[in-house]
C-alpha positions as CSV (number, residue, x, y, z in Angstrom):
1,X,0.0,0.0,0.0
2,X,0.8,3.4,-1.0
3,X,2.0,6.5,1.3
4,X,-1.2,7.3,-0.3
5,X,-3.7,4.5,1.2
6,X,-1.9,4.5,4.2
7,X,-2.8,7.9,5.1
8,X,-6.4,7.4,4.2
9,X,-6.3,4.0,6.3
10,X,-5.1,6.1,9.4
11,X,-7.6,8.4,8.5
12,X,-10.4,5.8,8.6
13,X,-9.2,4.0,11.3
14,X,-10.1,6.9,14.0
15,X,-13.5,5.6,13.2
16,X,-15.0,9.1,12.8
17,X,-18.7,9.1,14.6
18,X,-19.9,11.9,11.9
19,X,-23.9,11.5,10.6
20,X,-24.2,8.4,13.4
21,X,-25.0,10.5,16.4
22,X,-28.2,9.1,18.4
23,X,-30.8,10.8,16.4
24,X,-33.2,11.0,19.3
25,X,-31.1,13.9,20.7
26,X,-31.0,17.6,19.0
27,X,-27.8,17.9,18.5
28,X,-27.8,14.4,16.7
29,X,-30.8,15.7,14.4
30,X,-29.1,19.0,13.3
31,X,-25.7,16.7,12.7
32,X,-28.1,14.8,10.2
33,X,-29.8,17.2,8.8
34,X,-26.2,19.3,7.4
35,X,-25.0,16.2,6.6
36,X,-27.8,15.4,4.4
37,X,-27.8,18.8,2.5
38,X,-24.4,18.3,2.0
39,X,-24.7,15.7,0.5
40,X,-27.3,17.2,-2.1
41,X,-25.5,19.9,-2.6
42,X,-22.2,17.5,-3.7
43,X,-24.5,15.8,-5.9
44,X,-25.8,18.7,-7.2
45,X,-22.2,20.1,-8.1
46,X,-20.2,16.6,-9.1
47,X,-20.8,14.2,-11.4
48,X,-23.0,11.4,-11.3
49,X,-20.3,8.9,-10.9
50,X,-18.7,10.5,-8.4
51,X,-21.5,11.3,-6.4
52,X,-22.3,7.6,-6.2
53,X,-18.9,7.2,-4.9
54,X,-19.1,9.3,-2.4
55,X,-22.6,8.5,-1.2
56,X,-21.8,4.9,-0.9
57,X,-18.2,5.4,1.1
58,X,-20.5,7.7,3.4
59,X,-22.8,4.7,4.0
60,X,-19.9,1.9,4.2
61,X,-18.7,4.7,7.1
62,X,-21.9,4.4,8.5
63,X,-22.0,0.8,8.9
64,X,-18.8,0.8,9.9
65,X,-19.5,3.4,12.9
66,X,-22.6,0.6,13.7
67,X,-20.5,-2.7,13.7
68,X,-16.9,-1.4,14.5
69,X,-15.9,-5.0,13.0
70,X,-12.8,-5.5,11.0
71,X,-15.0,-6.8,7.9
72,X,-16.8,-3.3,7.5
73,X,-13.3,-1.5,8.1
74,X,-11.9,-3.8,5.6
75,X,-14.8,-3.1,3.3
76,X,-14.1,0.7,3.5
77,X,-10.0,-0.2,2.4
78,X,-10.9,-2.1,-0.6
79,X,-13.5,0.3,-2.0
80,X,-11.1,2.9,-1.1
81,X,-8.6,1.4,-3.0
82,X,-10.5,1.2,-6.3
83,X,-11.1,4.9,-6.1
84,X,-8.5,7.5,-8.3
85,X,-6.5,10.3,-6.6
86,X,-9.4,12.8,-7.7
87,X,-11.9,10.8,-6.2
88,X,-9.6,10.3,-2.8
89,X,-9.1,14.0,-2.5
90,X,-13.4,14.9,-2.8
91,X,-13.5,12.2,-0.3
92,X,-11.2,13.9,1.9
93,X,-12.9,16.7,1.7
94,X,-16.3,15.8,2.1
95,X,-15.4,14.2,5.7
96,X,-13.6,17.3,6.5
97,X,-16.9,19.5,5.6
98,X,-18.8,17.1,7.8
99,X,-15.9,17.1,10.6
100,X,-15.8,20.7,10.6
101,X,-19.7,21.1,10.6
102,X,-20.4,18.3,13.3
103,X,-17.9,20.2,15.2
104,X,-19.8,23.8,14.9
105,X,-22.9,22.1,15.8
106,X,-21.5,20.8,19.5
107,X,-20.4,24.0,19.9
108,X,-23.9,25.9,18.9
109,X,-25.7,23.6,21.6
110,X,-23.2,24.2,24.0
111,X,-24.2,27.9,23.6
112,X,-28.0,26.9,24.1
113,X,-27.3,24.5,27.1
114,X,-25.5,27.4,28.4
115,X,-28.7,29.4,27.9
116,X,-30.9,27.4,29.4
117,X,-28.7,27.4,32.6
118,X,-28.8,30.7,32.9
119,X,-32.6,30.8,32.5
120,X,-32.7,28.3,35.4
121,X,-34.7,25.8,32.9
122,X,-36.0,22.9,34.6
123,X,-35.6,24.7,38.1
124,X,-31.9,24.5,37.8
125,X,-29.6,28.1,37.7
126,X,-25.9,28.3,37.4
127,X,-24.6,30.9,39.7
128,X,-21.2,31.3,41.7
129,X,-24.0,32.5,45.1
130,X,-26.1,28.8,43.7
131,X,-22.4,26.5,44.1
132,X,-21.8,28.2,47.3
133,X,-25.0,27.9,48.7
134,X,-25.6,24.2,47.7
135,X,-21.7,23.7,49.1
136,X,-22.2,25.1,52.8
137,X,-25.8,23.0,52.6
138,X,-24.1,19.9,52.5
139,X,-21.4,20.2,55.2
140,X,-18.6,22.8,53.8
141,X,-18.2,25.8,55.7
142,X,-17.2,29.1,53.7
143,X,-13.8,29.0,55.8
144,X,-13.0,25.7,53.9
145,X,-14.4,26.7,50.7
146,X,-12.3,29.6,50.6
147,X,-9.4,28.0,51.3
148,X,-10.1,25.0,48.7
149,X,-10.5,28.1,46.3
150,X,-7.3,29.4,47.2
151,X,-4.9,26.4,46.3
152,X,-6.6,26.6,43.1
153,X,-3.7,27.2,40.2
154,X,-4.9,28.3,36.3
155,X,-2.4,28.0,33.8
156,X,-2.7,29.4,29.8
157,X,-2.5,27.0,27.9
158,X,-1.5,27.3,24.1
159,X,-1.9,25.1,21.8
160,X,-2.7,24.2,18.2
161,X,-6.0,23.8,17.1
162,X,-7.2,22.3,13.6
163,X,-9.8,24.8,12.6
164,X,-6.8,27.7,12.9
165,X,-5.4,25.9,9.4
166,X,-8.8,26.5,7.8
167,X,-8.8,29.2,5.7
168,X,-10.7,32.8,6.6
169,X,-13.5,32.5,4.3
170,X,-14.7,28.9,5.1
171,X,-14.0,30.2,8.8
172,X,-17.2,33.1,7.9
173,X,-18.8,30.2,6.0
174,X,-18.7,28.2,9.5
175,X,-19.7,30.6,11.9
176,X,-22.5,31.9,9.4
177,X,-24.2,28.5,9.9
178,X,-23.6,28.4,13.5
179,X,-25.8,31.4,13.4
180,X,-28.4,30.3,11.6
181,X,-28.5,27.4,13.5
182,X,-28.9,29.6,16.9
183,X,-31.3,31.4,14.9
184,X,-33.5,28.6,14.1
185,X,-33.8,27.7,17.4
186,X,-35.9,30.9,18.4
187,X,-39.4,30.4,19.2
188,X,-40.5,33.7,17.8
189,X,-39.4,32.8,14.0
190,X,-43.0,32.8,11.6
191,X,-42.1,29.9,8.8
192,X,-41.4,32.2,6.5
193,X,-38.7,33.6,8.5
194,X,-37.2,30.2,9.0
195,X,-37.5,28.6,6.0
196,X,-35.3,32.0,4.8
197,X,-33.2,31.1,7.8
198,X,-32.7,27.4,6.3
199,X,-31.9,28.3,3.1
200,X,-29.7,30.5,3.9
201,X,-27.7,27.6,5.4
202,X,-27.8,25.9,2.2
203,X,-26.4,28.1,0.4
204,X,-23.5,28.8,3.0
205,X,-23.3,24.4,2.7
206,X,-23.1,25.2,-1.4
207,X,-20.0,28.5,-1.0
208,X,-17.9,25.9,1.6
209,X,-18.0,23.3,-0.7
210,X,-17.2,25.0,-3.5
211,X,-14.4,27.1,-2.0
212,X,-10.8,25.6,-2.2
213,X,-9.8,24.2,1.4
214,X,-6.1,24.5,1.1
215,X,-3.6,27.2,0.9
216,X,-2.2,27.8,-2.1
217,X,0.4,29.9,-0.7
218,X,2.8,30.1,2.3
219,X,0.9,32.0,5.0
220,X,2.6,35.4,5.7
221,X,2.6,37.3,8.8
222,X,-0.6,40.1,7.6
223,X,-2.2,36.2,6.9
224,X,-2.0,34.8,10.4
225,X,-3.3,38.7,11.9
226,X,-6.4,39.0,9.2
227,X,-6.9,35.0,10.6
228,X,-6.6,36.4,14.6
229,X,-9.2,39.1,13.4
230,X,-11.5,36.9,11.9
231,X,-11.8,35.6,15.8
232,X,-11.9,39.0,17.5
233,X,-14.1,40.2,14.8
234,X,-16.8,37.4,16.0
235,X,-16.3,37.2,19.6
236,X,-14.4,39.9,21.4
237,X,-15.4,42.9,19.6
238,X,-19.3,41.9,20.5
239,X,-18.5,40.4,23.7
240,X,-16.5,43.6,25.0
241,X,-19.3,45.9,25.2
242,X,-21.0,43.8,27.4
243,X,-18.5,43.4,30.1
């Protein structure tokens, strides 16, 4: 096998959980539903031939991501190998679409878990005053929860993150679904206003896949600050008014 193969075996072997989460849940659904759409919008812009490709390695992944035997892993390898390098590299960048959308949607209902805490939903608030309070209930006197607090040590951390090697406009691309998504989960949208809101999605699914994933180019310096801004631009700059 090929450097080629081998990379893509590697690939396959992390067993990637994308379009298989427990549909029961939201977050599940809204993994499905962007999947899905992506996938009719790659059949809407590739061939026939390759979209067959594509759709059935998607499902061989899929039943892979059921059985997690060595036959279904070994079924993905040898349809993998009858594929060309064009059809390996829309491949690759269909699962990275999906990984990089399944990760926006944890991180959109992490925002609305978050709300509803806040809202104390289901009788339940988040508060510092709330932890205190349930702590000295159950035993803990604020002498030793002060000192507990005190021995506490927070670090910075830095570290590398895959989505800072994905280019600035499928970044936008990204976040703009994210949005939506939030968006759609407002109980005060009429169905005009969220069909809009869905479609809007779509199209935003349509730009990312048709927008070239890789640098062309060494990045320069003005590249990695315009990518730094692209961050401020979305969550400091908003965020800093409200402090």
């Amino acid at each position: 096998m090929d450097s080629r193969q081998e990379a893509l075996s590697r690939l396959l072997q992390a067993r990637s959980r994308v379009g298989t989460d427990d549909l029961d849940t939201a977050l599940g659904q809204d993994v499905h539903m962007l999947r899905t759409d992506l996938l009719g919008v790659v059949q809407r812009c590739e061939t026939e031939s390759m979209y067959s490709k594509l759709e059935k390695m998607a499902r061989l992944s899929q039943v892979d991501n059921l059985e997690q035997s060595e036959h279904s892993f070994q079924a993905m390898v040898e349809f993998m190998d009858s594929m060309t390098s064009e059809e390996l590299i829309k491949m690759t960048s269909l699962y990275s679409h999906m990984m990089n959308l399944a990760n926006m949607v944890e991180h959109v209902h992490r925002v609305l878990g978050s709300r509803q805490d806040l809202r104390g939903k289901d009788g339940f608030e988040f508060s510092v005053e709330k932890a205190f309070s349930e702590l000295v209930k159950q035993g803990q006197s604020p002498t030793k929860i002060r000192a507990a607090l005190c021995k506490q040590k927070v670090e910075m951390v830095l570290t590398a993150h895959p989505t800072q090697a994905l280019r600035r406009s499928l970044l936008s691309k990204l976040q703009n679904v994210g949005h939506d998504l939030l968006r759609l989960r407002s109980s005060e949208l009429v169905p005009q206003e969220r069909s809009h809101t869905w479609n809007r999605i779509k199209q935003n699914l349509h730009a990312m896949w048709r927008t070239d994933e890789v640098r062309r180019t060494k990045p320069r310096p003005e590249d990695e600050a315009r990518s730094t801004l692209q961050v401020l631009e979305r969550t400091v700059w908003n965020a800093s008014s409200q402090i």
